[in-house]
N, C-alpha and C positions, 0 to 999 in steps of 0.2 A: 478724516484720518483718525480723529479722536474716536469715533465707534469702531472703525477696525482694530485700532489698537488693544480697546477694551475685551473686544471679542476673543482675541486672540491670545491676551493674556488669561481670560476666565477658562477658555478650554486648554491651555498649557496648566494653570491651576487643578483647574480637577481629572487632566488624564494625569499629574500625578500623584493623586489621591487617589486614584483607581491601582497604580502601580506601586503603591504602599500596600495597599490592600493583597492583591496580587506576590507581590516581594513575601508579602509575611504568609502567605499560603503555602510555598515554595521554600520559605526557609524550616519550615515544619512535615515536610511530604515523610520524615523520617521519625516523625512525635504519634506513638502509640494513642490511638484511639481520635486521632485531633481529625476536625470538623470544620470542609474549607468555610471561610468566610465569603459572602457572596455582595457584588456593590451593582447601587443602578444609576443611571444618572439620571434627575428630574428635570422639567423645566417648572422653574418658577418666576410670576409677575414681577415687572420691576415695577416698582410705587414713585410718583414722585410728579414730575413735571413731563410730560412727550403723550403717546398713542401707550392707552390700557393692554395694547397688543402686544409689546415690548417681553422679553425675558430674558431669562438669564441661565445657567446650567448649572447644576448642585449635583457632585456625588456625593452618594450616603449610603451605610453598610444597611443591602437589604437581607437581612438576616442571615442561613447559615447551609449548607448542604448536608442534613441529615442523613443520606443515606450511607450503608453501611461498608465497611474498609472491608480489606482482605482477612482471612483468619490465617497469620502463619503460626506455624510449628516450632515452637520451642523445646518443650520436654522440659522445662524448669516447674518444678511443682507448685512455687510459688504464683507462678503466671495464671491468669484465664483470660480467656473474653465470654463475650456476651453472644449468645447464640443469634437471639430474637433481634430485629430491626429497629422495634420500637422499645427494648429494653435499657436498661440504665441503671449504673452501680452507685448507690447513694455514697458519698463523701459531706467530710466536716469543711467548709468554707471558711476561708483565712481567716475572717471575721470570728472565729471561734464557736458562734452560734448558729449560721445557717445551715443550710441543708443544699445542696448541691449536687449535680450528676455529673457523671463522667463516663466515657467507654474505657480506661487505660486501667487495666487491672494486672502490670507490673509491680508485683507485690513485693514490700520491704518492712523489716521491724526498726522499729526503734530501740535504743538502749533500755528504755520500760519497759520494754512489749506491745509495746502498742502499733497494731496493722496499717500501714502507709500504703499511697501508691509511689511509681518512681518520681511523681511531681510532689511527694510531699505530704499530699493531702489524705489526713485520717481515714478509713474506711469505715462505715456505720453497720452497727450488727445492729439487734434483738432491742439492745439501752445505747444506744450512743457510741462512740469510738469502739473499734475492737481490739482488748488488750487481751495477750494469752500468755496464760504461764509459760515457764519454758518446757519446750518438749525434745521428743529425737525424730518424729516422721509427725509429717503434716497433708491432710488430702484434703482436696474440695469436692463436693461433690456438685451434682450436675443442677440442683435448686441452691445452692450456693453455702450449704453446709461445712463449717471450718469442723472437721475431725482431727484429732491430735492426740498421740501417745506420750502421754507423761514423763519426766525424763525418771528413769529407775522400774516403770513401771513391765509387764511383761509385753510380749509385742502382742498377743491378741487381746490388751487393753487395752481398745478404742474408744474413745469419747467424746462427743458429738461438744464442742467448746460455744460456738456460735455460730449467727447464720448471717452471712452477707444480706445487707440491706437490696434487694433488688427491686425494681419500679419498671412498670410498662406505661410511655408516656406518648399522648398524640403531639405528635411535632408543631401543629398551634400553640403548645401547653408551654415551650421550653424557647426560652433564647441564651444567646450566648453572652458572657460578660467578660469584661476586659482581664480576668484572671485564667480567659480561657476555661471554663466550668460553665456547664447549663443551666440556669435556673425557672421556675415557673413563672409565668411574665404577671401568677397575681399574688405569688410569694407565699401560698398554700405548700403543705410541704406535700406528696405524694403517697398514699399508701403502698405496703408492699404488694409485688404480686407475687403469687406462689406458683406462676404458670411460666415463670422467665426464666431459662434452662442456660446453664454455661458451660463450657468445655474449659477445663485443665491442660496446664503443658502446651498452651498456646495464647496468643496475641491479637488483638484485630489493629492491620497498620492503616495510616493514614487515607482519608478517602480522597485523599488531593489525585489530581491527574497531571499525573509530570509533563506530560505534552500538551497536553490543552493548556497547562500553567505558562509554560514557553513559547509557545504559539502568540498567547496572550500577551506577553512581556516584550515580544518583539512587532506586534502590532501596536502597541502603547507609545514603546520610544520612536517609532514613524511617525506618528500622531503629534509627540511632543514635539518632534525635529518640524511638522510640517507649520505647527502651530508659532514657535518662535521664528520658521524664515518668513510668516506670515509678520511678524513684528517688527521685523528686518525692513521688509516692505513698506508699511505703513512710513517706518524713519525715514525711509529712502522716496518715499515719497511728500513725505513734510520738505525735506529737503529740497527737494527738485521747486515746488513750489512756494520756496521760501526768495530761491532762486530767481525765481520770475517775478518778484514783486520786485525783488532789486532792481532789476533792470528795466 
């Protein structure tokens, strides 16, 4: 009774670790540039006293679904995304000093001037953060040049402010970390490339799949349900047998 019960509780354990995982996939199908997270579940030896043949079941996040969202259409000049698959917009990490990627290039200023996305995080030009003076019209261009008309200045004075940090990176190179941002798994920071093109006046949305995520979530809570009436069982059978020694 005591092995099925354990069984039953480690696989109620980690299908809901799978639907934590899952849950927070789903609660972001709407977070510009976001990257589902993907889980596997191991078997790993139990050590100890019994048969070496023994295990146990461990979910664990196996890294991330790189491929690329939908591009929709905004028309907000501030907006871009990323053309290329394996491209990536360099940002400032909370930490204040790392280097980080992102695909969400919902662009906002700060009260200094300094280039944000909408989660916050700095955007990296040419030297570090991108701060611009204030101006009246602002364009990206399609290698990720910030142009900007000075404010007072006439309108066919264009000038070229700074150049988005952009990076082409092999999907081994990059994992996810708990701030949601990609980093290189050996902390190298990435050169740029000049071959990484983006489009303006648009967004690339989540690459979650709403149906496959829901699909998933109700495969999950059957699992759970099947796994605790399996628990239900075991009691109900301690029981019966507790029964019989009574008597």
């Amino acid at each position: 009774m005591d092995r099925m019960l354990y069984l039953a509780m480690e696989g109620a354990k980690q299908t809901l670790r799978s639907q934590s995982i899952n849950s927070n996939n789903l609660a972001n199908v709407s977070t510009t540039g976001f990257r589902a997270d993907l889980d596997a579940v191991k078997s790993l030896q139990v050590y100890g006293p019994g048969y070496e043949g023994r295990v146990y079941p461990s979910t664990e996040s196996n890294g991330s679904d790189l491929s690329a969202g939908t591009l929709v259409s905004t028309g907000r000049e501030l907006d871009f995304a990323v053309k290329d698959g394996d491209g990536w917009i360099g940002v400032q990490a909370p930490d204040g000093v790392s280097e980080a990627y992102t695909r969400a290039g919902d662009l906002r200023f700060t009260e200094s001037g300094m280039l944000t996305n909408g989660a916050g995080h700095p955007i990296l030009g040419n030297g570090g953060p991108i701060v611009l003076p204030p101006f009246e019209k602002l364009e990206i261009g399609a290698d990720g040049a910030i142009t900007i008309l000075p404010v007072g200045q006439d309108a066919t004075t264009m000038v070229v402010a700074d150049r988005i940090r952009l990076v082409s990176a092999d999907p081994g190179q990059l994992e996810k970390r708990n701030d949601g941002l990609m980093y290189t798994r050996d902390g190298i920071n990435i050169e740029p490339d000049t071959s990484v093109r983006v489009t303006s006046g648009a967004l690339e949305s989540s690459n979650v799949n709403t149906v496959e995520a829901m699909v998933k979530m109700i495969e999950l809570g059957r699992k759970f349900e099947m796994q605790v009436k399996m628990m239900k069982t075991a009691q109900d059978n301690d029981a019966a047998s507790a029964r019989l020694l009574q008597s």
